[in-house]
C-alpha positions as CSV (number, residue, x, y, z in Angstrom):
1,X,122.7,-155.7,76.4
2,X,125.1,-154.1,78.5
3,X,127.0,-150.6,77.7
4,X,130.6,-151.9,78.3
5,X,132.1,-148.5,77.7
6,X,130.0,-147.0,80.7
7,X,130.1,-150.0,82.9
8,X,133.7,-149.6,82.5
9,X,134.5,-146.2,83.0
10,X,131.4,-145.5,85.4
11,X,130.5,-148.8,86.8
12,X,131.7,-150.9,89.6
13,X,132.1,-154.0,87.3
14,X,128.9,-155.7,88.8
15,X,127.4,-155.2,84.6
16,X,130.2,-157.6,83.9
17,X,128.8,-160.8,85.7
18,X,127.6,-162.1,82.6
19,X,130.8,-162.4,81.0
20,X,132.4,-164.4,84.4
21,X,135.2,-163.5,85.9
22,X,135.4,-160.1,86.7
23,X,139.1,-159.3,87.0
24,X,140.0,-161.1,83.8
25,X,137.4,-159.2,81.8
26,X,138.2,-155.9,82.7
27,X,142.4,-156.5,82.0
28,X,140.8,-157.5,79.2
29,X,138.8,-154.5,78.0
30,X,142.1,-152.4,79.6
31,X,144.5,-153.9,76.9
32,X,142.3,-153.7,73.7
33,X,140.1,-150.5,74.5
34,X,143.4,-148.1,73.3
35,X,143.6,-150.3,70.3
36,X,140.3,-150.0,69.1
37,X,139.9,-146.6,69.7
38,X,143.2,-146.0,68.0
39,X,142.4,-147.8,64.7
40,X,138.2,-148.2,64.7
41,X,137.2,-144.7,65.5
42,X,137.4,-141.5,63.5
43,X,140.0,-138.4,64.9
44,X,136.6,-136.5,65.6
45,X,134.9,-140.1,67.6
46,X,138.4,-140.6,69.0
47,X,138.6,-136.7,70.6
48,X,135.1,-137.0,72.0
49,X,135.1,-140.2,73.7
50,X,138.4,-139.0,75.2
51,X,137.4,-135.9,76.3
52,X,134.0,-137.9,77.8
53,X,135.2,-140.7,79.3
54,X,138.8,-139.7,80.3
55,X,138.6,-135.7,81.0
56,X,135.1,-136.6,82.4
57,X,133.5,-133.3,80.5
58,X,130.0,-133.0,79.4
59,X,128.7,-132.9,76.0
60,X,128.5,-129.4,76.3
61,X,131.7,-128.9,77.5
62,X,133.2,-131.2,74.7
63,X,130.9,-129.0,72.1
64,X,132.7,-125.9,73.3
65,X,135.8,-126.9,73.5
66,X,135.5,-127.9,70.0
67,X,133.4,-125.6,68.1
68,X,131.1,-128.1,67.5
69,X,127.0,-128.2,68.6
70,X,126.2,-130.4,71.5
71,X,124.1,-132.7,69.3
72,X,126.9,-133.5,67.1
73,X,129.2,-134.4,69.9
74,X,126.6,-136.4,71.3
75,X,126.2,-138.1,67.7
76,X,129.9,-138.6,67.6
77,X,129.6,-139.9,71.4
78,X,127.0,-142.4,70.5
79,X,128.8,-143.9,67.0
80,X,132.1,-144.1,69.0
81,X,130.9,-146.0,71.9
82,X,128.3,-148.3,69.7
83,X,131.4,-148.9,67.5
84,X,133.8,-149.9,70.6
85,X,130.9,-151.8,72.2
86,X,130.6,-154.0,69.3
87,X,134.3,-154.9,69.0
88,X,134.6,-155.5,72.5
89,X,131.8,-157.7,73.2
90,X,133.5,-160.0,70.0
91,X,136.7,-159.7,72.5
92,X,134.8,-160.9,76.0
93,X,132.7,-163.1,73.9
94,X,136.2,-164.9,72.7
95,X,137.6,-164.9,76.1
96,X,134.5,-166.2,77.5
97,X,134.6,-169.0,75.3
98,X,137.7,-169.9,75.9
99,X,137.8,-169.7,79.4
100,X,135.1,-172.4,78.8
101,X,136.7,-174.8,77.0
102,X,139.7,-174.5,79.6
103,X,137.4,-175.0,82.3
104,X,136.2,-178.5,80.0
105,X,140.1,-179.2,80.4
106,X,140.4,-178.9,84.0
């Protein structure tokens, strides 16, 4: 199973073949990821997946920054993205299946 959060932030999309069209799945993943962060992730998930993903800092670097041990934030790290990996793969699994019965239309 693919890591959506790293294919997205670190990837050049090529980990999204498997849900079909490229460019529809990743405006996809662009409108909900800020939702589900917002409302599925705890402040403390929410502050280290930011820092990670958007700030680009390390564990360490996030751990510093917040007074917190590195295995923590790489605790927080992991619950955050398995959380947002879950919800979106409902989300491209959706789209996916719709896209399919369109195509059926067509």
């Amino acid at each position: 199973m693919i890591d959506i959060i790293d294919a997205y932030f670190c990837g050049d999309g090529e980990e999204f073949e498997t849900f079909g069209d490229n460019s529809v799945k990743l405006a996809a993943i662009k409108s909900v990821l800020p939702i589900i962060i917002r409302d599925e992730l705890t402040p403390r998930q929410r502050v280290c997946l930011k820092l990670r993903y958007w700030s680009n800092m390390s564990q360490e670097e996030i751990a510093k920054k917040l007074k917190l041990s590195q295995p923590t934030v790489c605790r927080h790290i992991a619950n955050a993205k398995e959380t947002v990996n879950n919800k979106l793969r409902y989300c491209l699994f959706a789209l996916n299946t719709a896209e399919n019965e369109l195509a059926k239309m067509n």
